[in-house]
NULO-657147 format. One record per residue (C-alpha): residue in one letter; z, x, y. Coordinates in steps of 0.5 Angstrom, whole numbers, plus 2048, in hexadecimal, padded with zeros to 3 digits. Each point is the difference from the previous one (the first is absolute). Layout:
! NULO-657147
AZXY
...
//
This chain:
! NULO-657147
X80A7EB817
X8007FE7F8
X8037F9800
X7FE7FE7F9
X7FF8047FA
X8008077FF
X7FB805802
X801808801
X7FD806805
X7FE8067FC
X8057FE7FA
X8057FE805
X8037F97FF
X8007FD807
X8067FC801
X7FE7F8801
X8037FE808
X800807803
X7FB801805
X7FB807800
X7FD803804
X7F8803800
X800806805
X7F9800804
X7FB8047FD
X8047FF7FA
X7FF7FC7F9
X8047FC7FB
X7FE7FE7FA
X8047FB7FD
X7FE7FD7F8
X8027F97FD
X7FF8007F8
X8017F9802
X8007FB806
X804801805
X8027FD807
X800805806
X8007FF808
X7FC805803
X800802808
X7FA804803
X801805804
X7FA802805
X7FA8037FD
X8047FE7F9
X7FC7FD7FA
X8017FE7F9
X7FC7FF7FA
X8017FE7F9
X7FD8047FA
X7FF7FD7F9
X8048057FB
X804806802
X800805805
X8038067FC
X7FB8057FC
X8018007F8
X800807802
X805800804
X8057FD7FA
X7FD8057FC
X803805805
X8077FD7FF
X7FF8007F9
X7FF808801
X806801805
X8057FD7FB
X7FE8057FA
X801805805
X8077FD803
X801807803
X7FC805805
X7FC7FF805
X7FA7FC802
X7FB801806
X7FB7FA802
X7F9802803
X7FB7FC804
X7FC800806
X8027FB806
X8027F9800
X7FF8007F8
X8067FD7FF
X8058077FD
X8067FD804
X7FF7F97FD
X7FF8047FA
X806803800
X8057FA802
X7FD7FC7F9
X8028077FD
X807800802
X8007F77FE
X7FE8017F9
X8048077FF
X806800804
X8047FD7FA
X7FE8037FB
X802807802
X806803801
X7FE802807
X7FA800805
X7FF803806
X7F97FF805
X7FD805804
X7FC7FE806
X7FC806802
X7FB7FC804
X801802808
X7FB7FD803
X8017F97FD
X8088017FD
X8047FA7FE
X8068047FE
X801802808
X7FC800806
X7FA804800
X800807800
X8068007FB
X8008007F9
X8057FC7FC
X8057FF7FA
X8037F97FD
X8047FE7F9
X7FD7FA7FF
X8057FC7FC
X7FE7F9800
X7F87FD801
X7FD7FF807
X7FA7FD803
X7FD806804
X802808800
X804800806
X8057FB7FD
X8038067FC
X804802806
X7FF809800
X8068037FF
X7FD806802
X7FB802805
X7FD807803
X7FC801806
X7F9803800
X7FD7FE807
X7F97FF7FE
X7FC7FB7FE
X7FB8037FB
X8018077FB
X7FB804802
X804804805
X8087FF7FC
X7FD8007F8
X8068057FF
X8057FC804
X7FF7FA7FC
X8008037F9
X806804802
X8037F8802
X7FE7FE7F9
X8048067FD
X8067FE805
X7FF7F97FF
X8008017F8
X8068047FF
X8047FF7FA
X7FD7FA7FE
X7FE8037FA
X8037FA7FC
X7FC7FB803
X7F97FD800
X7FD802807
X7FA7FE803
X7FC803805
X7FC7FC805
X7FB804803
X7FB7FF806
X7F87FE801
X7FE807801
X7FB8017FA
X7F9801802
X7FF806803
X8008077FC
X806802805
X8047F97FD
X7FD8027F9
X803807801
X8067FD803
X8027FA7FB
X7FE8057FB
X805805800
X8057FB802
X7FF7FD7FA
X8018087FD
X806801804
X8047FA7FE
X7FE8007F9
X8017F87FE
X7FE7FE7F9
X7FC7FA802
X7FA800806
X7FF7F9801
X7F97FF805
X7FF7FA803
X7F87FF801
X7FB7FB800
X7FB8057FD
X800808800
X802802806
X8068037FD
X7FD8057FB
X7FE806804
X809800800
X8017FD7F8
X7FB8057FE
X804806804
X8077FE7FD
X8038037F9
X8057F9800
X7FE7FB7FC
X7FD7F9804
X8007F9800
X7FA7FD803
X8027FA804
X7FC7FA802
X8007FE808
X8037F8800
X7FB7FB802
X8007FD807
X803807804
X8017FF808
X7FC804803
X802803806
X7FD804806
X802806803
X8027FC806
X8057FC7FB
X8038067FD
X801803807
X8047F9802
X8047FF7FA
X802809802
X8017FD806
X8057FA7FE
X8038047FC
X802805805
X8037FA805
X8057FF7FA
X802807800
X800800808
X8037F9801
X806801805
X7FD807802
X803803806
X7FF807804
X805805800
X801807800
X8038067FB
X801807802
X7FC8047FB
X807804800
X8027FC7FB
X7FA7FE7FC
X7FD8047FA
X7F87FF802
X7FA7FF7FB
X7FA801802
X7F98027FD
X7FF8077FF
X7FA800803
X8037FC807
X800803807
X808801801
X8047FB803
X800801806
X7FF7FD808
X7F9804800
X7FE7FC7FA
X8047F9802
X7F97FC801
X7FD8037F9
X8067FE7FD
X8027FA803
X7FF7F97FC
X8008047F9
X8047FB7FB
X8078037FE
X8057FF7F9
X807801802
X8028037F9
X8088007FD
X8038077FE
X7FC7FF7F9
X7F9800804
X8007F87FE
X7FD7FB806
X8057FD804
X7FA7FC805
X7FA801803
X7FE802807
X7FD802806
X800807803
X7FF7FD808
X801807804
X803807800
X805803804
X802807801
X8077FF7FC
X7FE7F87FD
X7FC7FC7FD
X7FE7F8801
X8007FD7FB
X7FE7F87FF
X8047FD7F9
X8057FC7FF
X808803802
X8028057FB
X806805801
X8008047FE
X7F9803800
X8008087FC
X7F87FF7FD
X7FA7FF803
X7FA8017FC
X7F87FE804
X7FA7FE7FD
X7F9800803
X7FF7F8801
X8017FE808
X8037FA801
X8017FB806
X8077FD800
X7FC7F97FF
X7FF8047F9
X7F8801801
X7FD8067FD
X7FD804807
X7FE8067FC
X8018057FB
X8028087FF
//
């Protein structure tokens, strides 16, 4: 909580006499150009530290001082894991969101999404700052039901496009995941960047991990600094932090039971058929309820086959009329026990 002065996250003002949280496994950072007064309380595992000067790349400013020359188009971030896109992104919006007329956030990042739950890909119109990516609500969301691309690249480029439909006016910028080392990711980033065709390329990097990709593209790119002091985070952090995430999305979960009869059911093309036959193959693979449009409703849990019905673990909705379903097996505690 700020108590005297003033101080910002990412650009963001923070408000004196307002408490903020910091989610586990995840950093704030919080700049005073003069002194301030806060109360700070540690949660388990928590830390703090004091850096002298600030945070921020002067190459990150140069990115914004580029986007507002650019005010319209399409922007995609490039980087490898826990490099930081996603705060990146977040300091992007603050410097911008009143200096163009509108901005739009996709968040393609399925494993780590903060626009939504894992397994999903999200959108949001920011119109006031914020603190962390998640703090600009998504308006909109689309289920992919994995949390890696290798098996769902076109799913995933088919959801930008859906997702990036008439905002022609806008300045959208696209989060991406850390997906980039292999020459499978180098041909994957690579032609998403040749499918979506944005005027700007920013890579986010420490060295030239990113030049395999940047070389590959005819979009311009913008070479951006990795910021000082990044939290690292194991494999194991990633999977709690996926795993929180799902408990959310599951919170108030109960079973129950729709007939197929009623459904439209999405499955992967080279899935075994729905069937009693196959329920112990099927069983535990994650779900998204969708609308009429194909949006996300919420998550859940595939639980068991009938001969005319399914179970399903997920919040009550009625009525259900789509289900599509993922690759990514989950326990109802929201624990990842296998993939497709």
């Amino acid at each position: 909580m700020l108590l005297a002065g003033q101080a910002t996250v990412l650009g963001a003002p923070i408000r004196q006499n307002q408490r903020r949280s910091v989610a586990q496994h995840k950093q704030s950072p919080i700049e005073s150009k003069n002194i301030a007064e806060f109360d700070i309380v540690l949660g388990k595992n928590g830390g703090m530290f004091e850096i002298e000067g600030s945070t921020i790349p002067e190459s990150w400013r140069q990115a914004v001082a580029a986007l507002k020359e650019v005010r319209e188009g399409t922007v995609i971030i490039l980087g490898a894991t826990d490099m930081g896109k996603s705060t990146l992104c977040t300091y992007l919006v603050n410097k911008l969101v009143h200096d163009v007329q509108r901005l739009c956030i996709i968040d393609a990042d399925i494993g780590q999404a903060d626009l939504g739950p894992p397994t999903t890909i999200g959108k949001a119109i920011p119109t006031q700052p914020a603190a962390s990516l998640p703090e600009f609500n998504a308006e909109t969301r689309l289920f992919i039901g994995h949390t890696s691309p290798t098996q769902v690249e076109r799913e995933i480029l088919r959801g930008i496009h859906k997702l990036s439909a008439n905002e022609e006016k806008s300045l959208t910028i696209i989060n991406t995941d850390g997906w980039v080392s292999e020459p499978a990711a180098v041909r994957y980033k690579t032609h998403l960047v040749a499918d979506i065709s944005p005027c700007l390329v920013l890579g986010l990097a420490y060295g030239d991990e990113l030049q395999p990709i940047l070389t590959g593209i005819r979009s311009s790119s913008l070479r951006v600094n990795a910021a000082r002091e990044v939290l690292e985070r194991t494999r194991g952090d990633r999977r709690r932090i996926r795993t929180n995430n799902y408990q959310q999305s599951l919170e108030g979960a109960t079973t129950h039971r729709v007939l197929l009869r009623n459904i439209d059911l999405s499955i992967p093309t080279h899935f075994p058929s729905v069937t009693v036959e196959n329920r112990y193959w099927l069983r535990n693979l994650i779900i998204g309820i969708l609308d009429e449009n194909g949006y996300l409703l919420q998550l859940g849990i595939l639980r068991d086959i009938e001969r005319n019905a399914l179970r399903i673990y997920s919040r009550p909705i009625s009525p259900i009329r789509r289900i599509g379903v993922g690759y990514v097996k989950l326990s109802i505690s929201g624990r990842e026990i296998g993939y497709v």
